[in-house]
PyMOL Python script that loads the backbone (N, CA, C, O; Angstrom):
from pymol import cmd

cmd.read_pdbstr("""\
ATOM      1  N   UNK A   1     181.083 -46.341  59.122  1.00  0.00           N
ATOM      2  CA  UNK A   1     181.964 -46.738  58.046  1.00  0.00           C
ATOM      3  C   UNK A   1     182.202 -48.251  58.132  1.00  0.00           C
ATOM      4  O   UNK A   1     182.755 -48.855  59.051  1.00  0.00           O
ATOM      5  N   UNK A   2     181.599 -48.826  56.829  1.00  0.00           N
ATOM      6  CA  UNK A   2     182.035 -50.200  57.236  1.00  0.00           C
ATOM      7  C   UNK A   2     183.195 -50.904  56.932  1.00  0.00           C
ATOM      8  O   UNK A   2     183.671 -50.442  55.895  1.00  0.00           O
ATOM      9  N   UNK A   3     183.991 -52.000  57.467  1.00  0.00           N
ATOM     10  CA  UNK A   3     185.283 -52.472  57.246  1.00  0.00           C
ATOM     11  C   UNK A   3     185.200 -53.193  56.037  1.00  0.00           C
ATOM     12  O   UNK A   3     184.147 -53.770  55.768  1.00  0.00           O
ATOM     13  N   UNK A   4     186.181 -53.242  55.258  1.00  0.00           N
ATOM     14  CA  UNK A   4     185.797 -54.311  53.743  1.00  0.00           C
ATOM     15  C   UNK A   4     187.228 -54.563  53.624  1.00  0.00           C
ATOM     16  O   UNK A   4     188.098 -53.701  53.746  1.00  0.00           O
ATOM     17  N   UNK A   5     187.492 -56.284  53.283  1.00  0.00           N
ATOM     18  CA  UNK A   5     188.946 -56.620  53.107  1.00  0.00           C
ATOM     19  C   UNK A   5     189.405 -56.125  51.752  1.00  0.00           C
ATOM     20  O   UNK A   5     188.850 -55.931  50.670  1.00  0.00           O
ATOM     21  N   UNK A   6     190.813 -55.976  52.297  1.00  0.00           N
ATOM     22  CA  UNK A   6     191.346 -55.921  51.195  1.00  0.00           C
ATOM     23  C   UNK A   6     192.658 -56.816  50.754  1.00  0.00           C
ATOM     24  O   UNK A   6     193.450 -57.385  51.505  1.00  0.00           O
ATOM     25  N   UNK A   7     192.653 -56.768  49.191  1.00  0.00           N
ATOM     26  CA  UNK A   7     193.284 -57.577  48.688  1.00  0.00           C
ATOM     27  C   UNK A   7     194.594 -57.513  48.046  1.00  0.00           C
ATOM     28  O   UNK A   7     194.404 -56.837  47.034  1.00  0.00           O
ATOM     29  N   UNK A   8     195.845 -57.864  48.096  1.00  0.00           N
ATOM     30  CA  UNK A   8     197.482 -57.654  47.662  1.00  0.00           C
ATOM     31  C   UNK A   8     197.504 -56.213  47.810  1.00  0.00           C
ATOM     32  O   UNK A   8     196.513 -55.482  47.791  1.00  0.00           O
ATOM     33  N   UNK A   9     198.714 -55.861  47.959  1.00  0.00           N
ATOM     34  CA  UNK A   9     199.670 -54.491  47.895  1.00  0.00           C
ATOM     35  C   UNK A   9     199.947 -55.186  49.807  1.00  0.00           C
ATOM     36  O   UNK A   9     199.830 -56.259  50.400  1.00  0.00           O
ATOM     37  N   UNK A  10     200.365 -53.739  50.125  1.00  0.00           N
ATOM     38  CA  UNK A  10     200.777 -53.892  51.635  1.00  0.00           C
ATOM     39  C   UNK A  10     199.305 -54.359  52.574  1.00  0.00           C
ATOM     40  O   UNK A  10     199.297 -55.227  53.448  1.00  0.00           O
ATOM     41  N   UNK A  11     198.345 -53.697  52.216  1.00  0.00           N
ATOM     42  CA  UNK A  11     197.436 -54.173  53.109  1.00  0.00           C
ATOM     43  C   UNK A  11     196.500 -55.279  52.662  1.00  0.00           C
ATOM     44  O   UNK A  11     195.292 -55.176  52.877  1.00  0.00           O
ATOM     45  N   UNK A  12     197.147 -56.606  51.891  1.00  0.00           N
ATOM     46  CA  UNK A  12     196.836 -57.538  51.722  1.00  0.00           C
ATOM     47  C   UNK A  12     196.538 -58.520  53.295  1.00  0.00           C
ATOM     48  O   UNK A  12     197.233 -58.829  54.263  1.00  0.00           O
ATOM     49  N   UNK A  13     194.781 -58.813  52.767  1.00  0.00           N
ATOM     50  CA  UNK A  13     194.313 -59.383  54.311  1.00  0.00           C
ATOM     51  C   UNK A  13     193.854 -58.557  55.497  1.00  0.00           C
ATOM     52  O   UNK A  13     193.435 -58.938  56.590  1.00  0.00           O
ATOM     53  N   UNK A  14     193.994 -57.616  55.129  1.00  0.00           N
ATOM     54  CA  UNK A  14     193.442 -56.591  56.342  1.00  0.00           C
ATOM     55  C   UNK A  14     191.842 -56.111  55.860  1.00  0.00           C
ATOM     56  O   UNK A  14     191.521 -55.978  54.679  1.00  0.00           O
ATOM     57  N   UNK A  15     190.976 -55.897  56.956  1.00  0.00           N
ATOM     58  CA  UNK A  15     190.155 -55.085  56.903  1.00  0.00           C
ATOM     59  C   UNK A  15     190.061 -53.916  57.776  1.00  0.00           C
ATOM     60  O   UNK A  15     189.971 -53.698  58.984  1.00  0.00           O
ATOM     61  N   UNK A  16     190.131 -53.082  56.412  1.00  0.00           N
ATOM     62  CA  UNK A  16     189.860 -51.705  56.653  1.00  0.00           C
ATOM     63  C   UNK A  16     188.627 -50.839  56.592  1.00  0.00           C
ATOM     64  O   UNK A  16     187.760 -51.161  55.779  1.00  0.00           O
ATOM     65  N   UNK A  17     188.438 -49.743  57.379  1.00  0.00           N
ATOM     66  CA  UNK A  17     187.369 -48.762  56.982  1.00  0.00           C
ATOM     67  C   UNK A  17     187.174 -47.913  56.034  1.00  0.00           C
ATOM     68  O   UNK A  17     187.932 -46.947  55.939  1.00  0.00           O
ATOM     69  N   UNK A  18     186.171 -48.087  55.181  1.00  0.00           N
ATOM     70  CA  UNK A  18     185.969 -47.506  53.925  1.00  0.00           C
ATOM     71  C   UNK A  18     184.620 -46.631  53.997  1.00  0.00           C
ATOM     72  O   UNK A  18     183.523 -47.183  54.089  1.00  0.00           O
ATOM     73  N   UNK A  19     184.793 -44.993  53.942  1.00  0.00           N
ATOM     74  CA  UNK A  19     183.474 -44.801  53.507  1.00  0.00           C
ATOM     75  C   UNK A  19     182.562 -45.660  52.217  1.00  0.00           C
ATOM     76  O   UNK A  19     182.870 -46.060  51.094  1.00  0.00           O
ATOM     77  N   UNK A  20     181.285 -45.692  53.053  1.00  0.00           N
ATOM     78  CA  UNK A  20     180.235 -46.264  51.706  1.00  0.00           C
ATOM     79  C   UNK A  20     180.387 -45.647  50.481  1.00  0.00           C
ATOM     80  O   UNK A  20     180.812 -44.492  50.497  1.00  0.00           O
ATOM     81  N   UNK A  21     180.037 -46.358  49.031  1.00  0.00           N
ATOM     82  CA  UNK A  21     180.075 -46.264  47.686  1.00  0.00           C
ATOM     83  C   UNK A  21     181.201 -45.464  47.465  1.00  0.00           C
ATOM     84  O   UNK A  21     181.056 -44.532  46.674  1.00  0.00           O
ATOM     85  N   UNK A  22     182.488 -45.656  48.087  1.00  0.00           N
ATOM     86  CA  UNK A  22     183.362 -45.398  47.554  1.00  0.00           C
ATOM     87  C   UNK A  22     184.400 -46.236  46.834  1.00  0.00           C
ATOM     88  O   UNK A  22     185.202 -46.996  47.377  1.00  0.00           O
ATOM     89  N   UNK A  23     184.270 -45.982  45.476  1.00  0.00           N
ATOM     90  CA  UNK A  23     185.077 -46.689  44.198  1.00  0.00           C
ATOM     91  C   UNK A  23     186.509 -47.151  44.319  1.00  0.00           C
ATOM     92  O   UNK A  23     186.960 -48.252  44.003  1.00  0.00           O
ATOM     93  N   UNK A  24     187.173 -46.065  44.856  1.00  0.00           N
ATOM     94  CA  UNK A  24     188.645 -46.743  45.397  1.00  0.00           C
ATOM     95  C   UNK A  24     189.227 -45.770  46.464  1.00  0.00           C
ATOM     96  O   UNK A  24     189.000 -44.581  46.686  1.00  0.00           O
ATOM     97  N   UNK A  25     190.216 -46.854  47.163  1.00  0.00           N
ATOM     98  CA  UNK A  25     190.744 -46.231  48.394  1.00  0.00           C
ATOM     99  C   UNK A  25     192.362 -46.012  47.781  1.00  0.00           C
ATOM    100  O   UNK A  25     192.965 -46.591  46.878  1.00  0.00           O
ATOM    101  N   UNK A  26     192.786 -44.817  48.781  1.00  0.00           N
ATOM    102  CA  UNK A  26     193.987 -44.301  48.635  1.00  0.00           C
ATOM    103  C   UNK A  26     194.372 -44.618  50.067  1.00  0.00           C
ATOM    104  O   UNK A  26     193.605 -44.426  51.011  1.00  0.00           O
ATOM    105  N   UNK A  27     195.945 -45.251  50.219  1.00  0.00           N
ATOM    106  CA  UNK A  27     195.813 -45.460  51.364  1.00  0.00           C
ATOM    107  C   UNK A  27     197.739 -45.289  51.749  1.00  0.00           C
ATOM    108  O   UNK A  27     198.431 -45.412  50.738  1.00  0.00           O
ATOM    109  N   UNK A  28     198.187 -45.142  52.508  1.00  0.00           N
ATOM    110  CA  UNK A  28     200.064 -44.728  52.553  1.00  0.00           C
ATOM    111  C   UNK A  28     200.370 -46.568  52.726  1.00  0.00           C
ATOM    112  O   UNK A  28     199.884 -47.132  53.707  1.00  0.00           O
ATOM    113  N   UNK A  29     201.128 -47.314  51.780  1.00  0.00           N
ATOM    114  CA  UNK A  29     201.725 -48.261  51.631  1.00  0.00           C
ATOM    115  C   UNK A  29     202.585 -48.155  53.500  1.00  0.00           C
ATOM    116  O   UNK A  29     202.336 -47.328  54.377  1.00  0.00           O
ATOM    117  N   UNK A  30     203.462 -49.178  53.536  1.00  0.00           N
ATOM    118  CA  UNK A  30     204.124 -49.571  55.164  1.00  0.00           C
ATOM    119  C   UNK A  30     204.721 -48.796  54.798  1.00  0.00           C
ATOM    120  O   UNK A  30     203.994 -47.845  55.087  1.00  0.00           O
ATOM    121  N   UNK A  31     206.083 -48.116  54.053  1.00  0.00           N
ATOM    122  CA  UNK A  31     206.980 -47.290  53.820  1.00  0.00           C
ATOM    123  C   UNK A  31     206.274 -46.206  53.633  1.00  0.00           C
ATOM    124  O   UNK A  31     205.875 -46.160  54.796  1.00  0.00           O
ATOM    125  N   UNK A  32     205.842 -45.401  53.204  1.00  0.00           N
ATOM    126  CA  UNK A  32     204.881 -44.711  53.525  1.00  0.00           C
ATOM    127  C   UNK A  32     205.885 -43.286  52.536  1.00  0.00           C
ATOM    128  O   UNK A  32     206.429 -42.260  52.946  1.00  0.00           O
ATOM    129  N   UNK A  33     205.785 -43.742  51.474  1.00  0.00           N
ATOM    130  CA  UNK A  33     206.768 -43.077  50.311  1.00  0.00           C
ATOM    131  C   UNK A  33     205.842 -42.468  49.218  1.00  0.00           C
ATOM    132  O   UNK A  33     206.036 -41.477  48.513  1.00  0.00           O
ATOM    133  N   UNK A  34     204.715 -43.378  49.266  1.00  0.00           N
ATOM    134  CA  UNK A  34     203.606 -43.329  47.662  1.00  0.00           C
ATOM    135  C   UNK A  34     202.314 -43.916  48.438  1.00  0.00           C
ATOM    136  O   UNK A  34     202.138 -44.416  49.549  1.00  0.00           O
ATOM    137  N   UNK A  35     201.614 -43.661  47.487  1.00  0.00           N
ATOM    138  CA  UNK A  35     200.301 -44.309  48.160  1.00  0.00           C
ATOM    139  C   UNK A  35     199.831 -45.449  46.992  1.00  0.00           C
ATOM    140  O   UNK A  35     200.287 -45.491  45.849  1.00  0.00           O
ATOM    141  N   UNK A  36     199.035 -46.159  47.430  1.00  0.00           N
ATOM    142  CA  UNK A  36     198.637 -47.490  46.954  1.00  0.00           C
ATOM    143  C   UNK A  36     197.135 -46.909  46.375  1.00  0.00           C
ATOM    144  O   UNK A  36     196.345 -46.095  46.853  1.00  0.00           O
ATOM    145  N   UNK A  37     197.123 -47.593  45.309  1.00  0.00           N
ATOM    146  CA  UNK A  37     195.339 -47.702  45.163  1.00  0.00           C
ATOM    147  C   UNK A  37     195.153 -48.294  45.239  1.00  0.00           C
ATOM    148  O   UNK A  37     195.981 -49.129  44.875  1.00  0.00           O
ATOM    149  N   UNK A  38     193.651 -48.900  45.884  1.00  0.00           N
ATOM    150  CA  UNK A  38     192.630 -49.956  45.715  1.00  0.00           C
ATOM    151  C   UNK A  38     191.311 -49.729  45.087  1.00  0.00           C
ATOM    152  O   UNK A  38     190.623 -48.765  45.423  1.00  0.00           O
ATOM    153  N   UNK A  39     190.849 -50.756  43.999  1.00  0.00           N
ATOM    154  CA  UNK A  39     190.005 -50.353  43.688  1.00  0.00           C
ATOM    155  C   UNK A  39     188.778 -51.382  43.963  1.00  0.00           C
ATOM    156  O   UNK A  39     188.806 -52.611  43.918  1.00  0.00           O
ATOM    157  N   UNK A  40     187.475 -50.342  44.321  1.00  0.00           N
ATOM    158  CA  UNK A  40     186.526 -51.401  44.818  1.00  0.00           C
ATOM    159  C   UNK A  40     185.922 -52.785  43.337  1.00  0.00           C
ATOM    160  O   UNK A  40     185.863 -52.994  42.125  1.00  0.00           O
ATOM    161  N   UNK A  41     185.680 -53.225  44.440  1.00  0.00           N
ATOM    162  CA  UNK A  41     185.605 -54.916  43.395  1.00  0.00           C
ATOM    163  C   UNK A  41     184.088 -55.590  44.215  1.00  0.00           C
ATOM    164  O   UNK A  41     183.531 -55.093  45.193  1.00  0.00           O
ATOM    165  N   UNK A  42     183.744 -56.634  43.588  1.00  0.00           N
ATOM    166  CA  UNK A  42     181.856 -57.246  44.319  1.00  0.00           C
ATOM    167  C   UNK A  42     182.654 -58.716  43.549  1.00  0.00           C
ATOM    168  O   UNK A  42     182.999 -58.847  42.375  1.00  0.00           O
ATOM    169  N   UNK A  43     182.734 -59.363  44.302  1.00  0.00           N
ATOM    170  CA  UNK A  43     182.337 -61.063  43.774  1.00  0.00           C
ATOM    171  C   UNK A  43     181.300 -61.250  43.879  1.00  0.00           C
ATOM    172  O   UNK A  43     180.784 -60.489  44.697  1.00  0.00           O
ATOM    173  N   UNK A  44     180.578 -62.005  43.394  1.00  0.00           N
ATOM    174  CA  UNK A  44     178.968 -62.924  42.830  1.00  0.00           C
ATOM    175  C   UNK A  44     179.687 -64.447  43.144  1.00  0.00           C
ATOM    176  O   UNK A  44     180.768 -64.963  42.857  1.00  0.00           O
ATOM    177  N   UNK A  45     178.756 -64.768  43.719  1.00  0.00           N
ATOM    178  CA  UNK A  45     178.616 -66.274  44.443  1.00  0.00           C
ATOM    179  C   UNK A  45     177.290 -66.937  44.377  1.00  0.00           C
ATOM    180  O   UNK A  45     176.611 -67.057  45.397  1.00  0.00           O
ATOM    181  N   UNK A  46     176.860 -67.407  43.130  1.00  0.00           N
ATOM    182  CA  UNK A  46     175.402 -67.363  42.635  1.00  0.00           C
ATOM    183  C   UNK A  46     174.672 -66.211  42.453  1.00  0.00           C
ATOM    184  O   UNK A  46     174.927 -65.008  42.386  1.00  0.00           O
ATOM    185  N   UNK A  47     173.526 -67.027  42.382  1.00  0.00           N
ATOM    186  CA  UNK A  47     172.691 -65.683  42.491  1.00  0.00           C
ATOM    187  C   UNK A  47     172.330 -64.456  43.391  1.00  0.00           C
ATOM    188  O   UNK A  47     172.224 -63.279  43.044  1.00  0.00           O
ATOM    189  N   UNK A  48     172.156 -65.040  44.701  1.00  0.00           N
ATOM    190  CA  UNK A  48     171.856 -64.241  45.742  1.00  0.00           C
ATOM    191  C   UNK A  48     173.260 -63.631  46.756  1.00  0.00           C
ATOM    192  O   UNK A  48     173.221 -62.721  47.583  1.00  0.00           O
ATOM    193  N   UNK A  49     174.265 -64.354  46.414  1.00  0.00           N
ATOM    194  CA  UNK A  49     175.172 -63.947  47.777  1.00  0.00           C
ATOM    195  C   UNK A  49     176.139 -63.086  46.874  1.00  0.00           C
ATOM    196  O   UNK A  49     176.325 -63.227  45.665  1.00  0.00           O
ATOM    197  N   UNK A  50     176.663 -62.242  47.650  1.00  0.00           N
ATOM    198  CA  UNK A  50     178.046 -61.320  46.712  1.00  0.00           C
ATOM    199  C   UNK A  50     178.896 -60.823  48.256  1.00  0.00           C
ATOM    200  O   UNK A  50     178.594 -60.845  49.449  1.00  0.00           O
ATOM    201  N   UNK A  51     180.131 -60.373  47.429  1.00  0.00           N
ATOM    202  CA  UNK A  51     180.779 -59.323  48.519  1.00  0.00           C
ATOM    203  C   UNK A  51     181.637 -58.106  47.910  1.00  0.00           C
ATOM    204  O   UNK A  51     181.884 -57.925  46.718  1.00  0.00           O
ATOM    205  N   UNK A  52     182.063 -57.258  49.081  1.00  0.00           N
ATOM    206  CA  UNK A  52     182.874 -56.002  48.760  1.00  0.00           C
ATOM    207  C   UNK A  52     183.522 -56.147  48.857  1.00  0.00           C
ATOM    208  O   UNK A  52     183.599 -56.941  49.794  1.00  0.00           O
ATOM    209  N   UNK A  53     185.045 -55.764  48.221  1.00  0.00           N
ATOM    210  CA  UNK A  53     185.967 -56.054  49.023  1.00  0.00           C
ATOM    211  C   UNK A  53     187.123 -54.877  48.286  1.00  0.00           C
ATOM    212  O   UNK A  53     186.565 -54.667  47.209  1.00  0.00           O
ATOM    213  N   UNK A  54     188.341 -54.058  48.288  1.00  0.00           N
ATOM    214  CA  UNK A  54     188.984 -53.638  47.603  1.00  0.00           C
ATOM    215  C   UNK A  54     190.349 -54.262  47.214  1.00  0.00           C
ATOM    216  O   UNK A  54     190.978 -54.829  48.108  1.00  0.00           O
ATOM    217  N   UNK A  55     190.867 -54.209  45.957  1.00  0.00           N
ATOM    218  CA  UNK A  55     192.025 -54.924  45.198  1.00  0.00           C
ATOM    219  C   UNK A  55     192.911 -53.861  44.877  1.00  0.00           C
ATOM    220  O   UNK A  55     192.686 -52.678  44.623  1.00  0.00           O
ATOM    221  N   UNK A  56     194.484 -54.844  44.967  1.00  0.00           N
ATOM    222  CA  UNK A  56     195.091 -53.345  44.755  1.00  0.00           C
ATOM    223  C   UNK A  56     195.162 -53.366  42.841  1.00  0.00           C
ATOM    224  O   UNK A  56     195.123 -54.225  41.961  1.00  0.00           O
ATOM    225  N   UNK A  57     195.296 -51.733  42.932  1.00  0.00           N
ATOM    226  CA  UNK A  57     194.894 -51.560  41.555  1.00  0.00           C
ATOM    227  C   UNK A  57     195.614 -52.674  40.401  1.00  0.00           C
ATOM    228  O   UNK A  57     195.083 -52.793  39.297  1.00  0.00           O
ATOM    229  N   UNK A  58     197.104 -53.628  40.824  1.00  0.00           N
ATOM    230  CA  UNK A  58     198.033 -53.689  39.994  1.00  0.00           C
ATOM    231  C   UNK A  58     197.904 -55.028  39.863  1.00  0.00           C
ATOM    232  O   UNK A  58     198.846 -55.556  39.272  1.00  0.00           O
ATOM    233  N   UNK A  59     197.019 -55.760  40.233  1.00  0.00           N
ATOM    234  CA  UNK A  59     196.739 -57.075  40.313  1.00  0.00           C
ATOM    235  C   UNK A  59     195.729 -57.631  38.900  1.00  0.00           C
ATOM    236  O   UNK A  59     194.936 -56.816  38.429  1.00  0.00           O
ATOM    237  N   UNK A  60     195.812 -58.852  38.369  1.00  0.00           N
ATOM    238  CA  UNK A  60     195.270 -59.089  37.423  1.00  0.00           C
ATOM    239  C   UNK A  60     193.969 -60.085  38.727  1.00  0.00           C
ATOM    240  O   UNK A  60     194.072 -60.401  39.913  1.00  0.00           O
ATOM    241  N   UNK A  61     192.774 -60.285  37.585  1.00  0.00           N
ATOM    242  CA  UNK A  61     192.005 -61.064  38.296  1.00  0.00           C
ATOM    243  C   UNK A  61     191.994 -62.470  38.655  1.00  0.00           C
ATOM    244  O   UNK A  61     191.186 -63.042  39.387  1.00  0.00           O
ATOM    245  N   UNK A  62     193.308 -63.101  37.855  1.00  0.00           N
ATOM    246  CA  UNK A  62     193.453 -64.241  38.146  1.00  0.00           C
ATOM    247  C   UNK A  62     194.203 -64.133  39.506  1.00  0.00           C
ATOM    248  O   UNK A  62     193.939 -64.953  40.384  1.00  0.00           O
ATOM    249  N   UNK A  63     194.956 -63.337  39.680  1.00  0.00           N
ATOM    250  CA  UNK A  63     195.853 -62.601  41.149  1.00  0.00           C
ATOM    251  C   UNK A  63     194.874 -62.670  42.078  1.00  0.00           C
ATOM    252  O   UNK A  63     194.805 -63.399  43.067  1.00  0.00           O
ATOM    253  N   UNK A  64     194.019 -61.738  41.625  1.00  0.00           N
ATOM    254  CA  UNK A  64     192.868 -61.740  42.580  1.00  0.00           C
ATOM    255  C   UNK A  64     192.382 -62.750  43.713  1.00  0.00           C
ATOM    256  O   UNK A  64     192.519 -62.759  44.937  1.00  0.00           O
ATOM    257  N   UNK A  65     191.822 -63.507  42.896  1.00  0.00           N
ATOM    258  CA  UNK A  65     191.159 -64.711  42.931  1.00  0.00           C
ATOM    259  C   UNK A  65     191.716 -65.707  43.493  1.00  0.00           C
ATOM    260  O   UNK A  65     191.024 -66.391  44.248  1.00  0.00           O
ATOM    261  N   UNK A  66     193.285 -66.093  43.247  1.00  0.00           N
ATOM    262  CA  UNK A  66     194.357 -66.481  43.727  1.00  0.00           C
ATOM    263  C   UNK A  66     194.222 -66.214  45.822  1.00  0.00           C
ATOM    264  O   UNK A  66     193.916 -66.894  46.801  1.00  0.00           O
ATOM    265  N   UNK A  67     194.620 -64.986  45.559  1.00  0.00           N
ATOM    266  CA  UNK A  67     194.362 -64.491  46.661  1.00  0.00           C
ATOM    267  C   UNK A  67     193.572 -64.779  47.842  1.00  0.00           C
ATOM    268  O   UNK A  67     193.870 -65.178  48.967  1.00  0.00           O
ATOM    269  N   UNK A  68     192.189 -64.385  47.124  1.00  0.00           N
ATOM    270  CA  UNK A  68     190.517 -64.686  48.068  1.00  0.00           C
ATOM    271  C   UNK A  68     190.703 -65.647  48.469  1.00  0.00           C
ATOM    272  O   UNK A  68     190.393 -65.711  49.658  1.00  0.00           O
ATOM    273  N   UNK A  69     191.434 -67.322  47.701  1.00  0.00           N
ATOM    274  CA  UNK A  69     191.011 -68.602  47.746  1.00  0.00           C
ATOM    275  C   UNK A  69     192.051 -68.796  48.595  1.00  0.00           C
ATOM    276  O   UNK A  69     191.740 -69.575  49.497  1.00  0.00           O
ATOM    277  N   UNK A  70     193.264 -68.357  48.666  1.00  0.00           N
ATOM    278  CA  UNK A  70     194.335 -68.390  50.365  1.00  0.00           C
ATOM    279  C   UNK A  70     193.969 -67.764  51.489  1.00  0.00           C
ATOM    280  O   UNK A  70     194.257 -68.246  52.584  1.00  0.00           O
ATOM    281  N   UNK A  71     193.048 -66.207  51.325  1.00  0.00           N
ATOM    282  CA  UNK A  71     192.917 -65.907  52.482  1.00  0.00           C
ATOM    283  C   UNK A  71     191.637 -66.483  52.974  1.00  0.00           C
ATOM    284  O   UNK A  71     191.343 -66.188  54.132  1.00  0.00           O
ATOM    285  N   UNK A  72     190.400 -67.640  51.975  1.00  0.00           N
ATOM    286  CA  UNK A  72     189.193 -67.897  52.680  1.00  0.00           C
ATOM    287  C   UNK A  72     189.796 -69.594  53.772  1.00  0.00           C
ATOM    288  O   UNK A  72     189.288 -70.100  54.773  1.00  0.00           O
ATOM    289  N   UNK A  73     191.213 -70.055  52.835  1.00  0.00           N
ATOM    290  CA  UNK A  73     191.557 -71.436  53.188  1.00  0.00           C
ATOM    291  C   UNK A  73     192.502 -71.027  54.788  1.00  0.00           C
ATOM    292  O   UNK A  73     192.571 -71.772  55.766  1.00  0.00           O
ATOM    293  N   UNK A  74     192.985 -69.991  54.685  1.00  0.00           N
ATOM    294  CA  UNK A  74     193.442 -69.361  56.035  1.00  0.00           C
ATOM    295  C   UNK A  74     192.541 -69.390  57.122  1.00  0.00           C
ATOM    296  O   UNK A  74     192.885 -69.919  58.179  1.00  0.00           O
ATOM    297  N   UNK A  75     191.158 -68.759  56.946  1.00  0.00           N
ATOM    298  CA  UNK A  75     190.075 -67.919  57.518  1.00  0.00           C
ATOM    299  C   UNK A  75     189.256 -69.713  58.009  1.00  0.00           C
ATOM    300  O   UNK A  75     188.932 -69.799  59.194  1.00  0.00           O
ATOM    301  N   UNK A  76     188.999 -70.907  57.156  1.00  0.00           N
ATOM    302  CA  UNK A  76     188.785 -71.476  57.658  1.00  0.00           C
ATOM    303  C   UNK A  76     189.461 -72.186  58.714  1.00  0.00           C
ATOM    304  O   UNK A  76     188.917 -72.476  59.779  1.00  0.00           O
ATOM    305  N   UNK A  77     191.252 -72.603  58.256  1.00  0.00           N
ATOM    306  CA  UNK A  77     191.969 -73.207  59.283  1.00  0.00           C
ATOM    307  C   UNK A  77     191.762 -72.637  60.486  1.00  0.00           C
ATOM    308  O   UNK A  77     191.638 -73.336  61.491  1.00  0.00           O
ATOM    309  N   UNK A  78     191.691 -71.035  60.530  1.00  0.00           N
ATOM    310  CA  UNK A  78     191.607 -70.784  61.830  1.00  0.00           C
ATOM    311  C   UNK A  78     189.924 -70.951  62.924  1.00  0.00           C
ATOM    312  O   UNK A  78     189.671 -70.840  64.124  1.00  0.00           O
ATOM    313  N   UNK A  79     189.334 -71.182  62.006  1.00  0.00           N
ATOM    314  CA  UNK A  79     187.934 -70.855  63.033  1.00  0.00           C
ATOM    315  C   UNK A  79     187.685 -72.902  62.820  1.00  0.00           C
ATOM    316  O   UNK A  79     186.599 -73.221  63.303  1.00  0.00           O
ATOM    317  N   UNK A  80     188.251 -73.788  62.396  1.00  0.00           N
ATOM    318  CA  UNK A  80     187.469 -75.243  62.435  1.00  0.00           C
ATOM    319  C   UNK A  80     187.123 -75.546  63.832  1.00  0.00           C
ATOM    320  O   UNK A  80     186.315 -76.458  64.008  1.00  0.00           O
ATOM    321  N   UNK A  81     187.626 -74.900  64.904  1.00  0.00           N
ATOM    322  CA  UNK A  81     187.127 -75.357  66.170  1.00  0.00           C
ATOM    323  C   UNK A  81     185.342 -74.609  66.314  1.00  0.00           C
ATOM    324  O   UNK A  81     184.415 -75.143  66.924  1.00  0.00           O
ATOM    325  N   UNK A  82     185.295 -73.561  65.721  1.00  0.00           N
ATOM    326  CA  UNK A  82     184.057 -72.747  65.855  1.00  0.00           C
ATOM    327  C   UNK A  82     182.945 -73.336  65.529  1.00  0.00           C
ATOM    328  O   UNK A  82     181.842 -72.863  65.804  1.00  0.00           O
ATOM    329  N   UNK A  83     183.093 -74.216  65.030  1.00  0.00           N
ATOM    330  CA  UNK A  83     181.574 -75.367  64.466  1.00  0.00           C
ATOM    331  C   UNK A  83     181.403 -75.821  65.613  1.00  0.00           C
ATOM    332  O   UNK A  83     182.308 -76.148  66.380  1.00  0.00           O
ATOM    333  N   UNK A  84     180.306 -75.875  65.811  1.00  0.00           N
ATOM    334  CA  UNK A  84     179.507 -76.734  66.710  1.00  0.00           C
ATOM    335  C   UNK A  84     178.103 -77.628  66.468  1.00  0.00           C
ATOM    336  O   UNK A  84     177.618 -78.278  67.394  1.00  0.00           O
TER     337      UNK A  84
END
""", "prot")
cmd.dss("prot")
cmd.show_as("cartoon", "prot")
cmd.util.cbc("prot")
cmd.orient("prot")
């Protein structure tokens, strides 16, 4: 099962395990009252590169996107020592 991030609701920033070609995840929010949907999503990054990732259902795509571009500016602050 591979891990694929996911995006806003409670498990905003986490990667989780998702069975393959599955369309959306159901998953118990932190309070654990209702469950959250996520639904699977693919960004395109030219031609050749893309990714998986799941969104929670209630998010618009500008939200989205919003999102990706804090958690990739996060993801770099933390690894700038990793270049070599």
């Amino acid at each position: 099962m591979p891990n694929h991030l996911f995006v806003g609701g409670a498990y905003d920033g986490q990667s989780v395990p998702v069975e393959d070609d599955q369309l959306e995840a159901r998953l118990l929010p932190v309070d654990a009252t209702d469950v959250e949907v996520y639904i699977c999503d693919t960004l395109a990054i030219g031609v050749y590169e893309s990714f998986t990732f799941y969104r929670y259902e209630k998010l618009t795509p500008e939200e989205v996107l919003d999102l990706l571009i804090k958690h990739h500016e996060a993801w770099t602050v933390n690894h700038v020592g990793d270049r070599q």
